[in-house]
N, C-alpha and C positions, 0 to 999 in steps of 0.2 A: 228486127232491124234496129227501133229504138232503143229496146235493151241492150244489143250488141255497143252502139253507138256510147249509153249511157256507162257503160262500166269502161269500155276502153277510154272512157272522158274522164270517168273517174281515176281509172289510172295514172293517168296521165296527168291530171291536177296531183295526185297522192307522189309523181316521183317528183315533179318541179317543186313541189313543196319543202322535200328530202333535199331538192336540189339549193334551194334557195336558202334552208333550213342550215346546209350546209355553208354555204357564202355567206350568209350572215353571223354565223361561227366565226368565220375566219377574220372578220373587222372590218371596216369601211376602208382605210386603207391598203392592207393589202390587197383585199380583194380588187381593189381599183387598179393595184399597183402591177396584181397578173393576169387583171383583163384587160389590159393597156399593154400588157408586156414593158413596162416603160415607167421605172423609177427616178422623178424627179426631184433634185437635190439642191437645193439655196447654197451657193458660192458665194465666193469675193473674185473679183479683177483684180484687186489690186493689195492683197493680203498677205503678199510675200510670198515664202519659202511654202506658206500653206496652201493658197492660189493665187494665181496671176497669168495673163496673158503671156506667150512665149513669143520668141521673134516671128515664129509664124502665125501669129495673132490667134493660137489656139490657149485653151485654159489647160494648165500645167500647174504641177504643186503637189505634195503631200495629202491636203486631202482630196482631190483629184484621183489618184492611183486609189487611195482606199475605196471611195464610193464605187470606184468601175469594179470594183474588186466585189463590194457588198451586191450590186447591181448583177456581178457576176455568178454568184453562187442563189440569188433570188431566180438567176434562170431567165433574167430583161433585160433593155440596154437601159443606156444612162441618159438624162435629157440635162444639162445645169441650165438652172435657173440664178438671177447678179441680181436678187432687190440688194436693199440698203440694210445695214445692219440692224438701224431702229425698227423695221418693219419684220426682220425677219425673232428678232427677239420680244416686240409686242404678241407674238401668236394672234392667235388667229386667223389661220394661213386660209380656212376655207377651200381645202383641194390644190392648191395654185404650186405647191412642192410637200414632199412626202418627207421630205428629212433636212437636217441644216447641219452645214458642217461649220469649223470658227473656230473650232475649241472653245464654245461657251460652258463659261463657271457654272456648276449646277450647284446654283444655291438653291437654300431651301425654301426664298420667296417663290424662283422660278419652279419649282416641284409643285407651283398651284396650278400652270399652264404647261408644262413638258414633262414627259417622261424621259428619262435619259438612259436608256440600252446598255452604254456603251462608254466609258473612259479609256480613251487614247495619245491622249497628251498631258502632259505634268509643263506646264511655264512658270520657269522659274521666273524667279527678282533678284536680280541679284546688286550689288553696288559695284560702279565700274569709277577708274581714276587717272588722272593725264600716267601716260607712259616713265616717266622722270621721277614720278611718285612715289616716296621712301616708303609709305604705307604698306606694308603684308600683310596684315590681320583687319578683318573689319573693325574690332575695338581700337585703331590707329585713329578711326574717325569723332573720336568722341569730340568736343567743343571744335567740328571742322565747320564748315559751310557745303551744305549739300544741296545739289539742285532735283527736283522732283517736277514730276508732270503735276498742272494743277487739277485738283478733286480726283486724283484715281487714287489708288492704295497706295504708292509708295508714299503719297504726302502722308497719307495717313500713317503710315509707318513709322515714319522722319518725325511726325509729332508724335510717336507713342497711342494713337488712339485705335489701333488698327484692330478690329475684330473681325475671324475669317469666317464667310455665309455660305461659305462650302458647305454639301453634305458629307461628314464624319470629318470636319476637320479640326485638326489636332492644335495644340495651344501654337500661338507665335511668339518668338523669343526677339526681345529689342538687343541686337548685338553693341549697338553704343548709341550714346546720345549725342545730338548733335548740336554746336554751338547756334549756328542759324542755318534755318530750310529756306529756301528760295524757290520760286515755281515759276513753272513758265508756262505755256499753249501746250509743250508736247515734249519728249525725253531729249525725241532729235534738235530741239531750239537749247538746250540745257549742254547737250552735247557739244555745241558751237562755243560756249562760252569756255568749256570744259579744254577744249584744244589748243584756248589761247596759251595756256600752261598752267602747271600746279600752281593752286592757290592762286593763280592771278585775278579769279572774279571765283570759281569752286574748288572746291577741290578733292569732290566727289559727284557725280551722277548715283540715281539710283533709278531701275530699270529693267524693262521685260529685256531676260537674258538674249533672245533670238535677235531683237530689235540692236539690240548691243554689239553684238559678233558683226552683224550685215554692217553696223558702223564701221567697227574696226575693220573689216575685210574691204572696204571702201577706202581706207587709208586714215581715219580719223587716230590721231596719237593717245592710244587709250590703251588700257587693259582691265581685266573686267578681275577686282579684288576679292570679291570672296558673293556667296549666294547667300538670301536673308531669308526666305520661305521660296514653296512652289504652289500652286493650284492648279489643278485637275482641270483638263479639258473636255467636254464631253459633244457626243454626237446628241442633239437634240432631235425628238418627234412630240408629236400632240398629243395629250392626253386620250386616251380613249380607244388604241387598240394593240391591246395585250399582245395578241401573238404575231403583229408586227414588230414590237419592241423586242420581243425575246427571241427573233428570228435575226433581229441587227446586231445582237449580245452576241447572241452565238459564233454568226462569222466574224464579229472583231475578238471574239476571246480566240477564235481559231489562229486569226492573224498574228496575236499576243504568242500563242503558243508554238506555234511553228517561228519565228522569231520575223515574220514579215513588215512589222510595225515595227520593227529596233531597227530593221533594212532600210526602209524607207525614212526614217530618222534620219538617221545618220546619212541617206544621201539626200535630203533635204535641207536638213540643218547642220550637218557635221556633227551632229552629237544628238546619242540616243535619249528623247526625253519622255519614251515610252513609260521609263520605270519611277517612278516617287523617288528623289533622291534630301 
């Protein structure tokens, strides 16, 4: 009887073993992720055309539709989670969401705490100018006055100092120099000034392209002159399990390939920024 007892024990230790053997294979994440049934994803409320609460105070966006989509081929539902931008790109989530959407730049500082699956979005810069503006070509801007957000890239740009921390990113070209950069809190304060008319305080904006169009689609007398570089969006997870990240690649390459992300593009933002252009 104790023998009987002692080998069926052993057995039984030897399959949970195989068992567990196996789930620890698979990673702390996902494994979490499909014995929870339940892939939880860091959003924004208020991120635009990428998320944002809908008139029926539900979360709607671009990448909204991709997660349910990722969530969907994992075979779980979707739970969003709204921290703050600074919390979701300091890492160290500690279980609390599995994945973060944003279009964050995967530079190669953040390559010490994220592994990145997955690029989906290309945001441009491009320079935008009052409507009335003789300007065609970005070298029209050379000794102009141009307005910039202050300390993100475009000021950098506008001074020439810009170096891009993308991973594989290709050199940056100064399309013209400019007489004086002006900065403000944010593109949209720069914008304001921009609508008094050409040249009356700028006579250039420089600017995330999305952010630009939602202006001009709002009514702001603008047009957007020509594009100066783009950066690569990517789906951000935490370092440390491989065959979650290569399972997030996978169905966004799928998305790429069947043409589901140029889809949702273009009905998010009216223009495909799936592709590096």
């Amino acid at each position: 009887m104790n023998g009987i007892v002692t080998k069926i024990g052993l057995a039984s230790l030897a399959f949970a073993s195989v068992v567990c053997s196996t789930v620890a294979n698979a990673g702390e994440v996902l494994d979490r992720v499909l014995a929870t049934k339940t892939l939880t994803v860091a959003v924004g409320t208020d991120w635009g055309a990428m998320s944002h609460l809908n008139e029926k105070h539900e979360l709607d966006g671009d990448d909204i539709e991709i997660a349910n989509r990722i969530a969907k081929y994992l075979g779980v539902q979707v739970k969003f989670v709204t921290p703050g931008w600074d919390l979701i790109a300091a890492g160290k989530w500690e279980g609390r969401w599995d994945l973060a959407m944003g279009q964050m730049t995967p530079t190669q500082a953040r390559t010490k705490k994220f592994d990145f699956p997955a690029i989906y979005f290309y945001g441009p810069v491009v320079a935008v100018v009052h409507k009335d503006s003789k300007a065609t070509k970005l070298s029209d801007l050379n000794g102009k006055t141009v307005g910039v957000g202050a300390g993100n890239i475009t000021e950098s740009y506008a001074n020439h100092t810009f170096t891009p921390g993308w991973i594989n990113a290709k050199p940056v070209h100064y399309e013209f120099t400019p007489g004086q950069v002006k900065t403000y809190g944010s593109s949209n304060v720069a914008f304001d000034d921009l609508r008094l008319g050409d040249g009356v305080r700028l006579d250039a904006v420089l600017g995330d392209d999305t952010i630009s169009r939602e202006a001009i689609k709002s009514g702001y007398p603008m047009k957007v002159l020509g594009q100066l570089f783009s950066a690569p969006g990517a789906i951000a997870v935490e370092k440390g399990d491989k065959e979650f990240s290569e399972k997030i690649g996978t169905v966004v390459n799928e998305m790429k390939k069947d043409g589901t992300l140029a889809k949702l593009s273009v009905k998010w933002f009216g223009v495909d920024y799936t592709v590096e252009k």
